[in-house]
VOBA-1610 file (N, C-alpha, C; in pm, whole numbers, padded with zeros to 5 digits, always signed):
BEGIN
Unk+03794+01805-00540Unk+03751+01833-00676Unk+03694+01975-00677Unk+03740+02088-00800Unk+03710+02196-00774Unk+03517+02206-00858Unk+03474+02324-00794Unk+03381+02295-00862Unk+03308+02328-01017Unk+03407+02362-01086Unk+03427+02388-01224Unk+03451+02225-01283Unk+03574+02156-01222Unk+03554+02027-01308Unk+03430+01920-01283Unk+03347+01905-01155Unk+03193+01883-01107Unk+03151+01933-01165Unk+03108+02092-01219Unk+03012+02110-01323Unk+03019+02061-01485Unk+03183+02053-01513Unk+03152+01943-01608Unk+03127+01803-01639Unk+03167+01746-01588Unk+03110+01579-01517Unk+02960+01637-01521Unk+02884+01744-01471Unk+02792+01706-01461Unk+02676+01725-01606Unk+02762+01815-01619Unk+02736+01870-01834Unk+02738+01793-01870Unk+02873+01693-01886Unk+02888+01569-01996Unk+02785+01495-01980Unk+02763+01457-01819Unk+02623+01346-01804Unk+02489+01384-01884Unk+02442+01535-01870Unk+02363+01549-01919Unk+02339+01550-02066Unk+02487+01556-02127Unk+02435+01576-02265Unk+02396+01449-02306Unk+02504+01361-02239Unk+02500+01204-02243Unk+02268+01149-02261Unk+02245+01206-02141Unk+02112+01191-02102Unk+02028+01262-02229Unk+02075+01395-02270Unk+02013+01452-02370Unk+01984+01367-02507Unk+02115+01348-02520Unk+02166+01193-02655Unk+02058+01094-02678Unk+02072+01048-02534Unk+02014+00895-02519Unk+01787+00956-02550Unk+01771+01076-02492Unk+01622+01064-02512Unk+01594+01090-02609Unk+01693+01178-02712Unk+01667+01233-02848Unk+01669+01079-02943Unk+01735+00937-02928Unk+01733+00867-02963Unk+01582+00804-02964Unk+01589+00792-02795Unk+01446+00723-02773Unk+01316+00777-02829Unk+01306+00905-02863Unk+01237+00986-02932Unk+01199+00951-03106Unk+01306+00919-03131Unk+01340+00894-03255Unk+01284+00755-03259Unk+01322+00681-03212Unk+01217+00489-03172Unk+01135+00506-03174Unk+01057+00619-03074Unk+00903+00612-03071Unk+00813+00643-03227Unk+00906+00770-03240Unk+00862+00814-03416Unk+00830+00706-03519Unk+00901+00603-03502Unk+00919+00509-03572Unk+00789+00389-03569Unk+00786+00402-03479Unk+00678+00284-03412Unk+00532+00318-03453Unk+00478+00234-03527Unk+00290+00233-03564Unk+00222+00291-03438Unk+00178+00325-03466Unk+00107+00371-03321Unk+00003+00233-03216Unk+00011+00223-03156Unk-00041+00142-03081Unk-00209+00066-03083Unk-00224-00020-03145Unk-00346-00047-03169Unk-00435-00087-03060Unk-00526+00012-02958Unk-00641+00009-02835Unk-00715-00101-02893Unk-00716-00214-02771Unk-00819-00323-02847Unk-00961-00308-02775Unk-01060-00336-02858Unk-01212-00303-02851Unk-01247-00418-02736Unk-01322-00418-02639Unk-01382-00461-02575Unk-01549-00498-02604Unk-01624-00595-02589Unk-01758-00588-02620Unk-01829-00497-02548Unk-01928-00447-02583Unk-01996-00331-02467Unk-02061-00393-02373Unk-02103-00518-02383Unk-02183-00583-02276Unk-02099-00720-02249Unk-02065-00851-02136Unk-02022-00907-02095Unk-02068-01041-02205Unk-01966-01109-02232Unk-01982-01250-02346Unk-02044-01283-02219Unk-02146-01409-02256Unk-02252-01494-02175Unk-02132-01622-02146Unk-02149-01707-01983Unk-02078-01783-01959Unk-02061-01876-02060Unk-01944-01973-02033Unk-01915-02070-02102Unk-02016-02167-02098Unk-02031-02192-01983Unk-02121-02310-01942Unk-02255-02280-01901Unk-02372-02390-01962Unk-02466-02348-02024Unk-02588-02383-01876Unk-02526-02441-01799Unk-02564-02410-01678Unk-02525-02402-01526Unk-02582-02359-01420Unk-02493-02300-01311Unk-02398-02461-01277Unk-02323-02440-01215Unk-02184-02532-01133Unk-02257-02584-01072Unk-02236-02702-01021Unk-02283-02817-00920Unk-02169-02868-00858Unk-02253-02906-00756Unk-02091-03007-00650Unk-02102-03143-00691Unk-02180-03176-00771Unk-02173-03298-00867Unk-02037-03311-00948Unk-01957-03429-00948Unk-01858-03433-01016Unk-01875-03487-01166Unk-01805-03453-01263Unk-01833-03488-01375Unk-01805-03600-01459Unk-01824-03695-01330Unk-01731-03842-01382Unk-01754-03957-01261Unk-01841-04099-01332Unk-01902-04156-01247Unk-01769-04227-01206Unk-01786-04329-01072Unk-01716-04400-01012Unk-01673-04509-01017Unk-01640-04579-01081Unk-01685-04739-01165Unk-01573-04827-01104Unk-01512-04810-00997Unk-01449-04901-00940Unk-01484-04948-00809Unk-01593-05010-00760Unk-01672-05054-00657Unk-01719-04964-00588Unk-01748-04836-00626Unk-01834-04739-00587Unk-01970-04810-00614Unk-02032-04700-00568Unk-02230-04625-00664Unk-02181-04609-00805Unk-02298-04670-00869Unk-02261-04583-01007Unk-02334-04463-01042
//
C-alpha cells in the first residue's frame, strides 16, 4: 500500500471521528445541565435509637428460655 492511499484511509477515519464528536457535542448542548445533589452538612443521626446488642430480637418459644 503506497503511502498516499494510507494517508487517506487515514483522513477519511478522521473526519469520520471529527463527525461523530461534532454530533456528541451537539447531545451534550442539548442536555439540562446536570443537577449536583446537596448533601447535609453534618451526618443524619442513626436509625436506631440505641447502640446494637448481641441480644436477638425475637424470643424463643419453642422449648427454649423464654
Amino acid at each position: 500500500m503506497s503511502n498516499i492511499e494510507e494517508l487517506q484511509k487515514r483522513v477519511m477515519h478522521l473526519e469520520t471521528e471529527v463527525e461523530l464528536l461534532k454530533e456528541l457535542v451537539k447531545l451534550q448542548n442539548k442536555c439540562p445541565e446536570r443537577i449536583v445533589p446537596t448533601y447535609p452538612p453534618t451526618p443524619l443521626g442513626p436509625y436506631f435509637s440505641k447502640e446494637p446488642t448481641l441480644e436477638p430480637p425475637y424470643k424463643v418459644t419453642c422449648g427454649g428460655e423464654k
